[in-house]
N, C-alpha and C positions, 0 to 999 in steps of 0.2 A: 585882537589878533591882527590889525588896521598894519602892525609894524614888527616884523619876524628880528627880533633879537640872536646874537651870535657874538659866545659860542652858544651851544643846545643847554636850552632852559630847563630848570629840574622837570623832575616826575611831577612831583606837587604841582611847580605850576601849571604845568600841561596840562594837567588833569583838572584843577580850578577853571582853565580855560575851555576843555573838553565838555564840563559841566557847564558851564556857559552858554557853549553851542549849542549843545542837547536841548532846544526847549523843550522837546515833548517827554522828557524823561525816560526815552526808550534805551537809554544801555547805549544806543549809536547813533551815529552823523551820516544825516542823508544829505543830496544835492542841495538844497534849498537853504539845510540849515549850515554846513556850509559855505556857499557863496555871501551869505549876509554877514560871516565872521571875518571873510577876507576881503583885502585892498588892495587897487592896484595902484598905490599911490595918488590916484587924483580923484579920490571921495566919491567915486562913481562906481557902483558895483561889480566885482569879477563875473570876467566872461563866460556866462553858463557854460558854453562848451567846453570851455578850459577844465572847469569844475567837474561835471559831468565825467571829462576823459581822466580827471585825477580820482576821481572816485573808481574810477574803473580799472586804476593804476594799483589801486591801493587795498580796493575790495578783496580778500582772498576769498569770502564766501559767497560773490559773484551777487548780491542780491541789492544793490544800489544803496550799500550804506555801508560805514566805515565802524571798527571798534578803536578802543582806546588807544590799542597797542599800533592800529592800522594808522589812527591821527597822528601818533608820536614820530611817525617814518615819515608821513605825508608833511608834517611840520617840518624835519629835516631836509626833505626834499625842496617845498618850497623856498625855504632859509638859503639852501645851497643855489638854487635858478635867482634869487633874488641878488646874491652876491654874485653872481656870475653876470645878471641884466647891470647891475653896478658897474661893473668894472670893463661893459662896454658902452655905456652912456659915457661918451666922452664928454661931453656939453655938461652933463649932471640935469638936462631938460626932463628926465623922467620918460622920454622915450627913445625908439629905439630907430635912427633913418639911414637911410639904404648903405651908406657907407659903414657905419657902425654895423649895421644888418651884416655886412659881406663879411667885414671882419671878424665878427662873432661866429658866421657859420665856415669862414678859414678854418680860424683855428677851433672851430669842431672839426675837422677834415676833410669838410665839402667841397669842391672844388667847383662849384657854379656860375655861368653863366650873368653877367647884368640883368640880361633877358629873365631870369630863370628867379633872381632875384628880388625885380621890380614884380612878377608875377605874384611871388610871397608876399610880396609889400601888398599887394591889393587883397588877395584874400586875407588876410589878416591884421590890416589897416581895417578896424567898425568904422572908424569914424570919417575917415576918408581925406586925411593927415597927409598920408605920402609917410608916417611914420608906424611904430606900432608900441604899446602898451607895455609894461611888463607882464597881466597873466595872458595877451594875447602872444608875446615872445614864447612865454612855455608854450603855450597851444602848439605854437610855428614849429619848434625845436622839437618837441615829441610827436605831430606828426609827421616832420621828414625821418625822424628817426625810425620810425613805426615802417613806413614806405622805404625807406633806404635797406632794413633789417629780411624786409619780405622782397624784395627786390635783387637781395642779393641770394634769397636762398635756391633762385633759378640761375644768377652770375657765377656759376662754380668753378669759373675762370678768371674769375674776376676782372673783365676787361669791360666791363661795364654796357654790356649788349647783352639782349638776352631772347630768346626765342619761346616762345607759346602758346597757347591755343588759347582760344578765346574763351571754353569754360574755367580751362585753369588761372588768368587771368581774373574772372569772376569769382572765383572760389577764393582768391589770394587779397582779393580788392575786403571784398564782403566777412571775409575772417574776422579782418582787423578793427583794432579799438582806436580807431582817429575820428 
């Protein structure tokens, strides 16, 4: 699973590959087993976080482990971030730096800040590059997505200010799966 093919590969194979991951023969794929299946291109292992919050993405029965049908989705998904981290590596460098960063979360529809930018680049920079990774890019992308989503459900003006209290704040922080 080192290298996500496209278009979406049979049932068969998935499932040959599913069986794979599954060491322990439990019927499902937990974090561990998982991240040892995936690459982020540079032979170094994916970012537990990253893993961890796709497990969480994908769990529908909330108990930290994924079924067949749950892999099949989470393969498509990472297939589709993988082609989408491609097609903003201008360089073909296998990561992602701050101007490609800005452009990529452009045209997501963010409209951010340098400041706000470089900020991302550091939390999600492990290595301490000034760039970032492909599963560290999902990380990035699905937690502003996660924060932008609960963010807006107090903006109901959508003018991008928002007013709160400090429990609801905490209640909105602590909900979420980032």
């Amino acid at each position: 699973m080192s290298q996500f093919a496209s278009p979406m590969p049979s049932r068969e194979f998935l499932w040959n590959v599913f069986q794979r991951v599954d060491r322990d023969r439990s019927g499902y794929i937990n974090a561990d087993e998982l991240q040892s299946a995936l690459s982020n291109g540079t032979w170094s292992p994916f970012n537990p976080e990253t893993v961890r919050l796709m497990i969480g993405m994908f769990d529908k029965s909330n108990q930290g482990k994924i079924t067949f049908e749950d892999f099949s989705s989470l393969w498509k998904y990472v297939t589709d971030w993988q082609n989408c981290f491609r097609s903003f590596d201008r360089d073909n460098s296998g990561n992602i730096d701050k101007n490609e960063m800005k452009t990529a979360l452009s045209s997501f529809g963010y409209r951010l800040s340098d400041g706000i930018i470089e900020v991302l680049l550091r939390k999600f920079d492990r290595h301490g590059r000034g760039t970032i990774l492909f599963d560290d890019f999902i990380q990035c992308s699905v937690s502003l997505h996660t924060l932008t989503s609960a963010f807006r459900q107090y903006d109901t003006d959508q003018d991008g200010v928002i007013q709160i209290h400090y429990e609801q704040f905490l209640s909105m922080v602590f909900s979420l799966k980032v």
